[in-house]
C-alpha positions in Angstrom: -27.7 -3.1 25.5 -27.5 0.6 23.5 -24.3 1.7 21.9 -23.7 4.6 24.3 -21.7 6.6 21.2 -24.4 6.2 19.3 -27.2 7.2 22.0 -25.2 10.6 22.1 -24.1 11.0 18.6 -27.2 10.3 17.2 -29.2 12.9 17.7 -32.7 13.5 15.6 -30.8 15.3 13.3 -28.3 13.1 12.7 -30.7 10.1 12.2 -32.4 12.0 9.9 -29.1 12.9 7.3 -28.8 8.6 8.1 -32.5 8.4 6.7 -31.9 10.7 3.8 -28.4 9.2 2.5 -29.6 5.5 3.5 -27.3 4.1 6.1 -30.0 4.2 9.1 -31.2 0.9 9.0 -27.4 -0.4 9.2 -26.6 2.1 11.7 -29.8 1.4 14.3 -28.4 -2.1 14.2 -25.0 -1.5 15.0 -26.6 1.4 17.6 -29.1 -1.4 19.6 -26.6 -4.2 19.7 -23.1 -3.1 19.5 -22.7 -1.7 23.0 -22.3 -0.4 25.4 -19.3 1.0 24.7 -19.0 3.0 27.5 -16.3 1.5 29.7 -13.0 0.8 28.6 -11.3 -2.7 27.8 -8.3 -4.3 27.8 -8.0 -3.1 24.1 -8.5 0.3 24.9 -6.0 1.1 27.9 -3.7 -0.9 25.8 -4.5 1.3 22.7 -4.6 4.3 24.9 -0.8 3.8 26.7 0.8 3.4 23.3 -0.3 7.0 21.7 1.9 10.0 22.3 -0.6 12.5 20.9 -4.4 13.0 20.7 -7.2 15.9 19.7 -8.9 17.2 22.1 -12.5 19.1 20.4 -14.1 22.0 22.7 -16.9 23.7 22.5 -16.7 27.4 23.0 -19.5 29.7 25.1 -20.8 30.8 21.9 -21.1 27.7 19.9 -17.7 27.5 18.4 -15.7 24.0 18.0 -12.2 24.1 18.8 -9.9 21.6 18.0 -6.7 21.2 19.8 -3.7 18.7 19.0 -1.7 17.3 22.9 1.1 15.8 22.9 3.6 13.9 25.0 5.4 11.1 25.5 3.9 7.9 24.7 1.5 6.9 27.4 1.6 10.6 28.9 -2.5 9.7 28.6 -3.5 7.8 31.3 -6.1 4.5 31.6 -7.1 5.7 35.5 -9.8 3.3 35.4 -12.4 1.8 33.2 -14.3 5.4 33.6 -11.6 8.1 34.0 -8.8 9.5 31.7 -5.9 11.6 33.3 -3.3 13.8 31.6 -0.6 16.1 32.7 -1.3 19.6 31.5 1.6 21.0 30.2 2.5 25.3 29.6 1.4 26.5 26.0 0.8 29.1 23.7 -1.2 30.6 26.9 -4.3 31.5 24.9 -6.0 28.4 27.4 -9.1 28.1 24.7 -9.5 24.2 25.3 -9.5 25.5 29.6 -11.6 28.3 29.0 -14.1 26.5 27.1 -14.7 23.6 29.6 -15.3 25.8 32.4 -18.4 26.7 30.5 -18.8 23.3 29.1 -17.3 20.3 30.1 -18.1 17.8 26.8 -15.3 16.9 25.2 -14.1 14.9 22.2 -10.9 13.0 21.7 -9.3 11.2 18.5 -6.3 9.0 19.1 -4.5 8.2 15.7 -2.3 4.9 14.9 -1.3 5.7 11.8 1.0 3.2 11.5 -1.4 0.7 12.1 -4.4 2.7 10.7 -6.4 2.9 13.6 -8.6 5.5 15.7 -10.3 5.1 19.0 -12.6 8.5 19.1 -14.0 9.2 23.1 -16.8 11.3 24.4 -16.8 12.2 27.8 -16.9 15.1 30.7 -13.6 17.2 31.2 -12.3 19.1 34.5 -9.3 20.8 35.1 -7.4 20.7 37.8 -4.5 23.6 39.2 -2.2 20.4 39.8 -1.0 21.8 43.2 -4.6 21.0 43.8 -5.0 18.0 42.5 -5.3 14.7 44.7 -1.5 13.3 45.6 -2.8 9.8 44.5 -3.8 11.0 40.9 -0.9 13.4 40.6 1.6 10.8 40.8 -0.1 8.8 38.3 0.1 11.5 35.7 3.3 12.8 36.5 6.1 12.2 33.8 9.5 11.9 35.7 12.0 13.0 33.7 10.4 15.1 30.9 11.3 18.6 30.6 7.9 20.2 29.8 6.5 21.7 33.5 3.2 20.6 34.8 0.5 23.2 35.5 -3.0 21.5 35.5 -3.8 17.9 35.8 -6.7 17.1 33.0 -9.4 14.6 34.0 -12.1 13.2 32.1 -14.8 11.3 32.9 -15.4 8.3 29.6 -19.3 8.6 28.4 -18.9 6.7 25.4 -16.4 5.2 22.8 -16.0 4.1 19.4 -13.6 2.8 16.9 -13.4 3.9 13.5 -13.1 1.5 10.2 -9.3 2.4 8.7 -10.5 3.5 5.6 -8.9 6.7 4.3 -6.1 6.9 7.1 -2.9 7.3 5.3 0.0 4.9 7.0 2.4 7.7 8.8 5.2 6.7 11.2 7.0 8.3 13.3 11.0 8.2 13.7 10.7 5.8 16.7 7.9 3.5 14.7 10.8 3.2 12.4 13.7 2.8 14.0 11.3 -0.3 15.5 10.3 -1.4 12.3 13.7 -1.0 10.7 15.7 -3.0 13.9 15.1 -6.7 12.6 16.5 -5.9 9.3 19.4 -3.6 11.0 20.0 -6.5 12.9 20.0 -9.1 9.6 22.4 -6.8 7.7 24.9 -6.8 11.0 24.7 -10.3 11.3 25.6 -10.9 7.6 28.5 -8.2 8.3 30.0 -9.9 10.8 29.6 -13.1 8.7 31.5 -11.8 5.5 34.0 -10.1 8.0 34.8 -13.7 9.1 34.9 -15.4 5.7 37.4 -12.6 4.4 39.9 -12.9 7.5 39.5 -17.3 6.7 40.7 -16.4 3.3 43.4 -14.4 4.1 44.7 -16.7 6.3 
C-alpha cells in the first residue's frame, strides 16, 4: 500500500531534488510501504482535539501561496470522521484571502504544532466553505463552540487526502500559559503540601 502524502508530494520534480541531494532511495521506501496514510487514527483525532491553533496554506488564482495561522480554543478543530475535518469560521481582518483562494482552488495544507511535545501532524486535503446558516444542522452543532465570544460566519470543511508526521528535529520546546500552569500543578501542589506541613510543625512547637 502507497504512502498517499508521498504519492502527492512527490511529484517528478520533487523526486528529482531527492535524486540529486541523495535521499530517494530512503524516501521510495518509506513512500511504497509506509502508508496509506490517508485516513485518520486514533492518534490523530487525539492529536488533532488537543491543538488550539493550526496553518492553513492556500493557493491563490495566480500561483501565489498563502499562509494563514487559525486559532481557537483547543479542540475548536474537529475529527468529523476518519475522512473529514470541520472548523468554525470565525470574523477577521476581512481580507477573506484563505476563502477567496479556495473558491478557485480547493487544495489545502495544514500544520498542527505541539511544541511542547515537539510534534507536527502536516494534512493535505480538499477545502469548502460553508455560509454556516447554510451549513447542515448536524455538522453545525458539531463545530459550534458554546460559550466562546468570537461569532461564527462560515463553517470550514475539509475533505483528508493524505497525512504525515514530521521527525521533531529543529522544533524549539514552546508552551503555552495553560501547558504551564499543567506542568507547574504537581509541584504547586508539593510546595502546598510541604506548607501545610511546616504550618503544623510550627503551631506543635508553640504549643
Amino acid at each position: 500500500m502507497t504512502h498517499r502524502f508521498a504519492d502527492i508530494a512527490f511529484t517528478d520534480a520533487v523526486k528529482a531534488a531527492q535524486a540529486r541531494y541523495g535521499t530517494r532511495e530512503q524516501v521510495a521506501r518509506m513512500a511504497q510501504h509506509g502508508g496509506p496514510n490517508d485516513r485518520l487514527g486514533a492518534r490523530e483525532i487525539e492529536f488533532i482535539a488537543a491543538r488550539d491553533s493550526f496553518y492553513l496554506a492556500t493557493v491563490s488564482e495566480t500561483g501565489w501561496p498563502y499562509l494563514q495561522h487559525r486559532g481557537g480554543p483547543a479542540g475548536f478543530l474537529k475529527a468529523v470522521d476518519a475522512r473529514t475535518l470541520a472548523f468554525a469560521d470565525f470574523g477577521g481582518n476581512r481580507q477573506f484571502v484563505s476563502v477567496g483562494n479556495a473558491m478557485r482552488n480547493d487544495r489545502v495544507s495544514l500544520f498542527l504544532m505541539d511544541y511542547a511535545n515537539r510534534r507536527r501532524l502536516k494534512l493535505l486535503g480538499h477545502l469548502a466553505m460553508v455560509d454556516f446558516a447554510d451549513a447542515p444542522p448536524a455538522l453545525a452543532a458539531q463545530a459550534a463552540l458554546p460559550g466562546y465570544a468570537a461569532k461564527i460566519e462560515r463553517l470550514a470543511v475539509i475533505r483528508v487526502k493524505a497525512f504525515d508526521w514530521n521527525c521533531p528535529q529543529h522544533i524549539t520546546p514552546r508552551r503555552s500559559e495553560t501547558e504551564w500552569r499543567s506542568a507547574a500543578q504537581p509541584l504547586l501542589d508539593r510546595i502546598a503540601t510541604l506548607e501545610r506541613a511546616l504550618a503544623q510543625l510550627r503551631a506543635a512547637a508553640s504549643n
